[in-house]
C-alpha positions as CSV (number, residue, x, y, z in Angstrom):
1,X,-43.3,-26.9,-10.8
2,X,-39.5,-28.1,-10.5
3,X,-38.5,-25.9,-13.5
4,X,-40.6,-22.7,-12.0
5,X,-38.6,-22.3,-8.7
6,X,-35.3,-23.4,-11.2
7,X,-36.3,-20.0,-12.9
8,X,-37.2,-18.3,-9.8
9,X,-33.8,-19.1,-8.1
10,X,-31.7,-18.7,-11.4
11,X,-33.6,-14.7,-12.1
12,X,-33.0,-14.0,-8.1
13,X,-29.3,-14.8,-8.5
14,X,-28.9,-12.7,-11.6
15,X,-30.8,-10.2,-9.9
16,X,-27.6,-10.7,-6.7
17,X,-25.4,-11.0,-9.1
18,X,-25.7,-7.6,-10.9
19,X,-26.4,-5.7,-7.9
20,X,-23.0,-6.8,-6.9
21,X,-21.1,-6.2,-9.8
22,X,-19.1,-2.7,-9.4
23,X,-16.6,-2.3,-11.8
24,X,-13.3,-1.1,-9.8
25,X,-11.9,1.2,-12.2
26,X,-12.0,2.5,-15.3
27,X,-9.6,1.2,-18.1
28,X,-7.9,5.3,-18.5
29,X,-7.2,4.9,-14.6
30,X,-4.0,3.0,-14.8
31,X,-0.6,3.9,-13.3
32,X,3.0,3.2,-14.4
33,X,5.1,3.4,-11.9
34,X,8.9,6.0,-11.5
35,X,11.8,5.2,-10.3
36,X,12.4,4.0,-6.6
37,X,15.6,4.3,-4.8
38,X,16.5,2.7,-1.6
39,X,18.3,-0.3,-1.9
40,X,16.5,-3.1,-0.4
41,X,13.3,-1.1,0.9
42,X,12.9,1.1,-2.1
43,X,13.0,-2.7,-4.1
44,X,10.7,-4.3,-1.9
45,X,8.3,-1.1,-2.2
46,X,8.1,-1.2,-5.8
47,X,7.4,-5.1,-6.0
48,X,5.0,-4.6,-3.4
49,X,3.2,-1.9,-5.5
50,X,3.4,-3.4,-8.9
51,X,1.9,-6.2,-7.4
52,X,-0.8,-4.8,-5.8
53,X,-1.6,-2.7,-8.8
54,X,-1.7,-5.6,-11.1
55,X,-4.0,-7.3,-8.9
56,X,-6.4,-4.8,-9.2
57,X,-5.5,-4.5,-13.3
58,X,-4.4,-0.5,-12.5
59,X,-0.9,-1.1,-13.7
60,X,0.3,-0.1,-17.4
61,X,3.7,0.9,-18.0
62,X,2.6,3.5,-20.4
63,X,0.3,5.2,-18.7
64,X,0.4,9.3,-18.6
65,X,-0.3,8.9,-14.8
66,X,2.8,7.9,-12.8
67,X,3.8,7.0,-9.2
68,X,6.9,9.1,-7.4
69,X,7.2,7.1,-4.6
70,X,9.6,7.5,-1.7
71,X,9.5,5.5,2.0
72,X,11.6,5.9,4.8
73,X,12.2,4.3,8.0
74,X,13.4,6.0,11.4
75,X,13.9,3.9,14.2
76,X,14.2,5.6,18.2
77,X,14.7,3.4,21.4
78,X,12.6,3.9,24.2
79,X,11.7,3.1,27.9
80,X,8.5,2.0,28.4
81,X,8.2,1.4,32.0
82,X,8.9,3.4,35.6
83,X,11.2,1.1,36.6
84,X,13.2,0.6,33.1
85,X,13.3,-3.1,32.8
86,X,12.0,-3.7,29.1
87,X,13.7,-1.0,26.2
88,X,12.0,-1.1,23.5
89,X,12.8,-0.3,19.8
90,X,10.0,1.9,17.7
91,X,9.9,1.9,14.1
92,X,8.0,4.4,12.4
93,X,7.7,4.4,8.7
94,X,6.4,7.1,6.1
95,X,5.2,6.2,2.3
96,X,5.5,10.0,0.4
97,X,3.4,9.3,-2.6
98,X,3.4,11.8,-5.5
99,X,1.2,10.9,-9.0
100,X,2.2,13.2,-11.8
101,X,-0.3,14.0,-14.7
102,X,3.1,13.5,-17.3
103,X,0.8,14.7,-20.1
104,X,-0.4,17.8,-18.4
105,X,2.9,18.2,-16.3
106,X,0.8,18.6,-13.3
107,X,0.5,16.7,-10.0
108,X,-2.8,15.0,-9.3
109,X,-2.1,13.4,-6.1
110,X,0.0,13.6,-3.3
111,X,0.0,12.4,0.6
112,X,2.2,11.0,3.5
113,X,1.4,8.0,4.7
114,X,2.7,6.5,8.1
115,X,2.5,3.9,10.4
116,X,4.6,2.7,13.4
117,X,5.3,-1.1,15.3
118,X,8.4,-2.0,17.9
119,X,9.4,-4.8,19.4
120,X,11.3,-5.3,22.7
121,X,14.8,-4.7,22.2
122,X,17.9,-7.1,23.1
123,X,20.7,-4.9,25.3
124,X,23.9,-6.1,22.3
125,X,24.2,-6.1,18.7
126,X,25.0,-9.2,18.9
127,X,21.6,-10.6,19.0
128,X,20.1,-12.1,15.8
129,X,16.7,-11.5,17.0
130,X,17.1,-7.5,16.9
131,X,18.2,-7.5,13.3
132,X,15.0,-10.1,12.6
133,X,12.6,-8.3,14.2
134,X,13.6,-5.0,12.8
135,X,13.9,-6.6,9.0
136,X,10.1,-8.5,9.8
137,X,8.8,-4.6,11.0
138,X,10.0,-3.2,7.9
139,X,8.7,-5.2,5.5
140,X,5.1,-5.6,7.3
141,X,4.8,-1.5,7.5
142,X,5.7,-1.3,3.9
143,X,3.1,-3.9,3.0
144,X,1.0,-2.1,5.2
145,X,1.7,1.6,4.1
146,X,1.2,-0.2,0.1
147,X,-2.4,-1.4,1.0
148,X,-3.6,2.1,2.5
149,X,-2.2,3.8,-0.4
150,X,-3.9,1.7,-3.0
151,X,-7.6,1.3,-1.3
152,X,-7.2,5.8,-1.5
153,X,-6.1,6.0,-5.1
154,X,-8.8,2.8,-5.9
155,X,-11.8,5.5,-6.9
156,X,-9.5,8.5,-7.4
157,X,-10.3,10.8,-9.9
158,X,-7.3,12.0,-11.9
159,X,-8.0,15.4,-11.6
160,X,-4.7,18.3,-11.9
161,X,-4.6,20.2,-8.5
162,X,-3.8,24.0,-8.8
């Protein structure tokens, strides 16, 4: 009797088990990855994505299907209040992501992506906190703007638009 519900549990869980089991991507859906610019934020854009594409095993630096990517940050004070007691800093950045078919010469994807944060803003320059804060926003909104971009290109067929 013990070795019946063994079976019975053991063909349930293989039953789970494949049910589950969704391959991600195909092995012709990988991505190399052009040239960033940008100093530090172009840097920490393409770390961000070359990690996040290996993690999902989409990254092959010979692959006929290659990132452009390109991400900007502008930055705006403003008042938030009647009575104008708390400025505020507003960060907006925007991921402009191109993939080129390089075979076909074609592009096969392309979007903007943005996203915004601010943080209360210190009256000098001075302040260590303002540069902090603004360093922390960028980096969070890139990681950010490198996660939304990779969950819309994870079932993306690589099809040329004309």
């Amino acid at each position: 009797m013990f070795k019946i519900k063994l079976l019975i549990l053991l063909l349930a869980s293989l039953l789970i088990f494949s049910c589950s089991n969704k391959k991600i991507n195909n092995s012709y859906q990988k991505y190399s990855l052009a040239y960033i610019g940008g100093e530090y934020d172009g840097l920490l854009l393409k770390n961000y994505l070359i990690s996040s594409l290996k993690n999902l095993n989409l990254y092959d630096q010979n692959s006929i299907y290659e990132i452009q990517a390109n991400l900007n940050h502008t930055s705006n004070l403003f008042i938030t209040n009647i009575d104008n007691t708390s400025d505020r800093e507003k960060i907006d950045s925007e991921l402009n992501v191109k993939i080129i078919n390089k075979l076909n010469k074609c592009i096969i994807y392309n979007d903007n992506i943005s996203i915004s944060q601010f943080y209360i803003y210190a009256p000098s320059n001075k302040y260590l906190s303002n540069q902090k804060a603004e360093k922390k926003i960028k980096r969070d909104n890139t990681e950010t703007l490198v996660k939304k971009f990779i969950n819309k290109i994870i079932n993306f067929e690589n099809k040329c638009n004309d």
